[in-house]
C-alpha positions in Angstrom: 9.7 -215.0 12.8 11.4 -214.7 15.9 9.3 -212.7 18.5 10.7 -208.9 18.9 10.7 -209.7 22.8 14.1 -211.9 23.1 15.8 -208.8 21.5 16.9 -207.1 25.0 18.0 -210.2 26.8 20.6 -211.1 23.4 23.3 -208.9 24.9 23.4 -210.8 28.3 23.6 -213.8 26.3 26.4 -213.1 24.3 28.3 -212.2 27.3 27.3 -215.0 28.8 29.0 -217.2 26.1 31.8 -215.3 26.4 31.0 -213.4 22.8 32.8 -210.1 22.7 30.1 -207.1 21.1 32.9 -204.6 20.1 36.3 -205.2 18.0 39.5 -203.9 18.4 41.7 -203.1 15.4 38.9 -204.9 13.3 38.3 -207.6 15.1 36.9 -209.1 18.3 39.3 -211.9 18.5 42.2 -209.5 19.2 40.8 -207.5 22.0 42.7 -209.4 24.8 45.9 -210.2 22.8 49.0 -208.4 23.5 50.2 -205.3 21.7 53.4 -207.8 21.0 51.8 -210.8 20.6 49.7 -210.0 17.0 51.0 -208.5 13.5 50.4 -205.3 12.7 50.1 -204.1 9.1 52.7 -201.1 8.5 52.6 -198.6 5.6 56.3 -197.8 4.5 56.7 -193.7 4.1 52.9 -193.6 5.1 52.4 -189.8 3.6 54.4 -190.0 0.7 51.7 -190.6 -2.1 52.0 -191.9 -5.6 48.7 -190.6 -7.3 47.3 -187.2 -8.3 48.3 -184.8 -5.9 51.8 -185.6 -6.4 51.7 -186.0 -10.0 52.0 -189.5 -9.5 55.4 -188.8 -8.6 58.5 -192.2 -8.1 59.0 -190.4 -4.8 56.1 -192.0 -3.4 55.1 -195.3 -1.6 52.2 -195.5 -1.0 48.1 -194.9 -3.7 46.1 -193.6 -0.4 46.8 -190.9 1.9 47.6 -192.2 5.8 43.5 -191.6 6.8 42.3 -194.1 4.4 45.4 -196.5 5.2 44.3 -196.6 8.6 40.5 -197.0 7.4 41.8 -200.1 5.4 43.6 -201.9 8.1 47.1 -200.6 8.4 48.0 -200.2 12.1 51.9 -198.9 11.8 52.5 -195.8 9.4 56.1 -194.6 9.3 57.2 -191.4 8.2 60.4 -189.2 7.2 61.0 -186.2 9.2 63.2 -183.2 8.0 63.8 -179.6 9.2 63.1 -177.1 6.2 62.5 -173.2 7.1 62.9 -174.0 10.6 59.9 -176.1 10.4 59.7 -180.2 10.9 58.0 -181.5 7.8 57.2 -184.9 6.0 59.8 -184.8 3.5 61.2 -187.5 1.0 64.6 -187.3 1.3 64.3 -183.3 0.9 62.2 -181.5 1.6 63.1 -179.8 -2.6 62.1 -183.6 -4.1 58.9 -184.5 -1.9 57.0 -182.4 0.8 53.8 -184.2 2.4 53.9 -180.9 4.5 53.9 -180.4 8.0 54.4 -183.1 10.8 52.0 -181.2 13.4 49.5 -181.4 10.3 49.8 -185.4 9.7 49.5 -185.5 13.8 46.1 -184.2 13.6 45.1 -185.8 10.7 45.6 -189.0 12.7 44.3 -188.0 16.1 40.9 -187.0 14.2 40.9 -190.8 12.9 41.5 -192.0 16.4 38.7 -189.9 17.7 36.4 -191.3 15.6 37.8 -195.2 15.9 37.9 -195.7 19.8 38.7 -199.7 19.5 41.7 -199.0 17.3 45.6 -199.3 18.5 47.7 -197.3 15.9 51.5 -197.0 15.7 53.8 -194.6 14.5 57.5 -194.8 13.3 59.4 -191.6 13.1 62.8 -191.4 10.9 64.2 -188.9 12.5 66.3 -187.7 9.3 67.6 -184.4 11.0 68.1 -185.3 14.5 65.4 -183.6 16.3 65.3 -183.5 19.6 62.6 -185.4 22.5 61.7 -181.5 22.6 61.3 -181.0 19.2 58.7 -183.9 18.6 57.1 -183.7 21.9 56.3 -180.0 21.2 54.7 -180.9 18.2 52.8 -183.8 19.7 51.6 -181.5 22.3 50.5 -178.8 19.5 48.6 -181.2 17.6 46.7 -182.0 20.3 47.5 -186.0 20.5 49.5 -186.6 23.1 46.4 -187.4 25.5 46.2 -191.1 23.0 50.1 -191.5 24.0 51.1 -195.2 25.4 53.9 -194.4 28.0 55.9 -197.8 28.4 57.3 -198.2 32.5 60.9 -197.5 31.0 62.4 -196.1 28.3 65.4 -198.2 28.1 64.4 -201.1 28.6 61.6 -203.4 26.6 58.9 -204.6 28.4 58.4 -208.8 28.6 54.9 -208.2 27.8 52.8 -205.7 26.7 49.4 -204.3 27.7 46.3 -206.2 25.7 44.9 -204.3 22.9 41.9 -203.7 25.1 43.6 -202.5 28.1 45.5 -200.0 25.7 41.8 -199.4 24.2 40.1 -199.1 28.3 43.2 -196.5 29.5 43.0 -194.1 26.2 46.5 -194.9 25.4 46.7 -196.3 22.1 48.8 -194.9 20.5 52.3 -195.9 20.2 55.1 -193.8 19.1 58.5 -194.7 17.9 61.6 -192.6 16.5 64.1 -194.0 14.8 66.8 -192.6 16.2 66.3 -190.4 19.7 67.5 -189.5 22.8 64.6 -190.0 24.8 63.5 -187.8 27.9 61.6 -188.0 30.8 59.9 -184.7 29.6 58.0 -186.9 26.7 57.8 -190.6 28.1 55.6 -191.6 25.3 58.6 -191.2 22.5 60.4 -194.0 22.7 64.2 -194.7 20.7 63.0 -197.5 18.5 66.2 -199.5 18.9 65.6 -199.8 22.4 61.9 -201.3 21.8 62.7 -203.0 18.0 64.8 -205.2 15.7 64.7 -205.1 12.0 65.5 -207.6 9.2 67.4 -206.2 5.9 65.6 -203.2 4.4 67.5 -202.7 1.2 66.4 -206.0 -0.8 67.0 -206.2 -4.7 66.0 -209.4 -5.2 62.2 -211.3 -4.7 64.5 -214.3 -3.8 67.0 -212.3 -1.0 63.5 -211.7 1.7 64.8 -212.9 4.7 63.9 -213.1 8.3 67.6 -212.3 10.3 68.1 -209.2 12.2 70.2 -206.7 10.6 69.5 -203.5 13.1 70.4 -202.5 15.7 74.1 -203.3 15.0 74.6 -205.1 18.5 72.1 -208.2 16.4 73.0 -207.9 13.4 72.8 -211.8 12.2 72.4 -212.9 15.6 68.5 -214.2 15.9 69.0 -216.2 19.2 70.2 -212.8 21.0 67.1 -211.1 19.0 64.7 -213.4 20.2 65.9 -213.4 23.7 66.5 -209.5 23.8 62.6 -208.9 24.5 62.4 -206.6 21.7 59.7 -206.4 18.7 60.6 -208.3 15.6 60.3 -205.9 12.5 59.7 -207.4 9.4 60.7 -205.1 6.2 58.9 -206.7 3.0 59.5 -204.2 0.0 61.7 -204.8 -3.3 63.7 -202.2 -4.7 64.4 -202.4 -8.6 68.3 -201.6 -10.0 69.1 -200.4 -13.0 72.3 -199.4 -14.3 72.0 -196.0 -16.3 75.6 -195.1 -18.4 78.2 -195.8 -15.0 75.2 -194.9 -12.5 73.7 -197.6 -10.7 70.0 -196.9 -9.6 67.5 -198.5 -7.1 64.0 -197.5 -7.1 60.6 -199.3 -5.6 59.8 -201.9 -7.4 56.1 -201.4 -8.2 55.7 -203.8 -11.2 56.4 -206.9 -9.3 54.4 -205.5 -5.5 51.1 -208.0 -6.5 53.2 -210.8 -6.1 55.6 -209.3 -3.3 52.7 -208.5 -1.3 50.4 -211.5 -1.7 49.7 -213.8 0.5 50.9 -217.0 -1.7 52.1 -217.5 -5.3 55.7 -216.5 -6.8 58.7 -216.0 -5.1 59.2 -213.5 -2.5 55.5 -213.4 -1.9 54.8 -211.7 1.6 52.8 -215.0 2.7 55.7 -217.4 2.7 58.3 -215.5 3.8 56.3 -214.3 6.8 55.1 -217.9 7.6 58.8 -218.8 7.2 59.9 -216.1 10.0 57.2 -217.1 12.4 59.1 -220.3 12.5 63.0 -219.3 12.5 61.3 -217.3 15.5 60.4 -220.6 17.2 56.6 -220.1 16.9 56.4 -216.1 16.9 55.3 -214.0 14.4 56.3 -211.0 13.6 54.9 -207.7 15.3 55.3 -205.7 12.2 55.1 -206.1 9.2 56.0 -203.0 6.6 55.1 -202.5 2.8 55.0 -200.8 0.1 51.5 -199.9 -1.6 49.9 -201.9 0.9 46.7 -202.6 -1.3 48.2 -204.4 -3.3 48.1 -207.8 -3.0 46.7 -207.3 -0.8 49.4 -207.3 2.2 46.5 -207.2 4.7 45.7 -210.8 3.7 49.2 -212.1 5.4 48.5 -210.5 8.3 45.0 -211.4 8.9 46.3 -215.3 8.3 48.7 -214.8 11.2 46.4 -213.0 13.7 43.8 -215.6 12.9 41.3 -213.2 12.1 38.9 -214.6 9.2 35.5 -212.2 9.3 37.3 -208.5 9.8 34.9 -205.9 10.7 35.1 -201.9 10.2 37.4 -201.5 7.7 37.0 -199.4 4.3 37.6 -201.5 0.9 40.0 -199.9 -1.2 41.4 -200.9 -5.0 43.6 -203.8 -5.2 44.7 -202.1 -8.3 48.1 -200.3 -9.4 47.8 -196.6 -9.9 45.6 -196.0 -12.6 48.2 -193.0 -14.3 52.3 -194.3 -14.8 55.2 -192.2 -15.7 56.8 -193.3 -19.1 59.8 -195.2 -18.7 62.2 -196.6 -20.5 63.7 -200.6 -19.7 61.2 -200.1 -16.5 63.2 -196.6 -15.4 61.6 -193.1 -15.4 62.3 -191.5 -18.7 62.9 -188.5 -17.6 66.0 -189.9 -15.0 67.3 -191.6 -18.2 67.7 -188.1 -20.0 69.3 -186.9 -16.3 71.5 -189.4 -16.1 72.8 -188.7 -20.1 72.8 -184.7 -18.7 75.7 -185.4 -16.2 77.8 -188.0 -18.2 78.1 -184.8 -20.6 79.1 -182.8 -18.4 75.7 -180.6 -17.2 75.5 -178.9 -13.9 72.8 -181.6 -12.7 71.2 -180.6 -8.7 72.5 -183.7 -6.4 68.4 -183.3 -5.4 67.6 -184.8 -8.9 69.3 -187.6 -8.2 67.3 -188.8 -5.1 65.2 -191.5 -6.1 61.9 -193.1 -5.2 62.6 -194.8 -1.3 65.6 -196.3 -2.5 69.5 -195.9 -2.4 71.9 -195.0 -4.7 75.1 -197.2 -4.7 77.7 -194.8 -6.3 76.7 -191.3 -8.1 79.1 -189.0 -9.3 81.3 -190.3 -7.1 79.2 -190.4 -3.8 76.3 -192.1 -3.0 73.5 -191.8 -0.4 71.5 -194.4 1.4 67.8 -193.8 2.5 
């Protein structure tokens, strides 16, 4: 047995080998990396929940509320934002089909997990689905008490060529990041930044495990062009989620493909598999990986494993297990497809008066309904 007087001079040793005592976003290793230069894990349509409260309803993406995603890992949680009653809530699509409730209530929710993690950078991604306003947001940030965690960046126009370490962000109080996709930024709320200005994106609508790929579809202006991307200073997004189609009488459907997210998210094994495709993009970006990475059910697979591999991070520490495992209670479907949007779609070819709001389905887009369609 060691004797109990060595114990008070261990933590001058450790930082006299250079052996960091605290971790930031789970792990030591990261504390002086660059907000730009590691992956972060997102969760697509963080509030948006496919489990009891909801009825385990198509509309959502995600088997654990935003709290316990963060817990988990996930450092990026996106949302939709919609105006309903004069109010900005978390709605899917409408605010009629799926309402996570109020966007000053999901701010607090995450500023009460930030108090209590002090060594954690988070990000948030804002669709703004009914143009609000800098004002709009801001008022709400300020209301929900977070904006004091608010990263400011020295411009909101132009992307920085670096980015503050993850422990600097950690030492100044400002870590948290906040996009919005799309804004008009003001000077009024520096810390709400047009995520076009800051990001590029690959293809978010994928059909196919064997269609992943790691070119730049938004903003337009590098759209298939990855040498202006990569040169552009701004953050490569990497969308990894599969949509199912499904052609119901004339309609044709897409909906989140949740049978095949084990092998989308995993870190190896089958194709499309989050692992390979990311390990492909960090090389078509000449050695860079991606700074985001965005999901689906993100405990599946699990997605965290990809990232981890790319930040180099082998012995996480502080984060909450959760289930690897699919929702425990499915709809019924029929071919794959939710029964009930089988008898819907039979409704309108006879002729019913069928709500457009019925139609909205799961994350996904409809390519022609009725004879319109809508994209989400």
């Amino acid at each position: 047995m060691r004797p109990s007087y060595c114990l008070p001079f261990l933590p001058a040793l450790a930082s006299a080998l250079g052996v960091r005592s605290t971790a930031c976003n789970n792990s030591p290793s990261l504390c002086d990396k660059s907000y730009g230069e590691i992956t972060h894990l997102g969760a697509h349509d963080s509030p948006f929940l496919r489990d009891s409260s909801t009825d385990d309803s198509l509309f959502g993406d995600q088997y654990y509320d935003t709290t316990t995603q963060l817990s988990a890992g996930v450092r990026l949680v996106t949302a939709q934002v919609h105006k309903s009653n004069s109010e900005w809530r978390l709605c899917h699509s409408s605010c009629d089909y799926l309402d996570a409730g109020l966007l000053k209530d999901w701010l607090k929710d995450i500023k009460t997990w930030l108090d209590d993690n002090p060594n954690e950078v988070v990000t948030i991604l804002l669709v703004n689905s009914d143009d609000a306003s800098a004002s709009d947001l801001g008022t709400i940030y300020e209301n929900a008490n977070i904006t004091s965690y608010a990263y400011e960046p020295d411009s909101l126009t132009t992307a920085p060529s670096t980015w503050p370490t993850l422990q600097e962000m950690i030492n100044n109080g400002t870590r948290l990041v906040n996009f919005v996709a799309s804004l008009t930024t003001s000077s009024d709320y520096p810390y709400l930044m047009s995520e076009w200005d800051f990001i590029w994106e690959n293809q978010y609508d994928v059909t196919s495990a064997s269609n992943f790929t790691c070119v730049p579809n938004r903003p337009t202006e590098y759209d298939n062009d990855l040498s202006s991307a990569l040169s552009s200073n701004l953050l490569p997004f990497m969308n990894h989620f599969l949509y199912s189609s499904i052609t119901i009488s004339t309609y044709d459907i897409e909906y989140p493909n949740a049978s095949y997210v084990s092998t989308t998210n995993a870190a190896s094994g089958g194709t499309g598999n989050l692992g390979s495709t990311a390990t492909k993009c960090k090389k078509d970006y000449n050695g860079r990986q991606p700074t985001f990475i965005l999901v689906d059910f993100f405990n599946r697979g699990p997605a965290i494993d990809t990232v981890d591999s790319l930040n180099n991070v082998t012995n996480p520490v502080g984060r909450t297990s959760v289930s690897t495992s699919a929702s425990t209670s499915d709809a019924s479907t029929t071919n794959g497809v939710l029964t009930t949007l089988v008898d819907l779609a039979e409704s309108a070819r006879s002729g019913e008066n069928v709500t457009f709001g019925n139609w909205i389905w799961a994350a996904g887009a409809w390519g022609s309904i009725l004879g319109g369609g809508i994209s989400l």
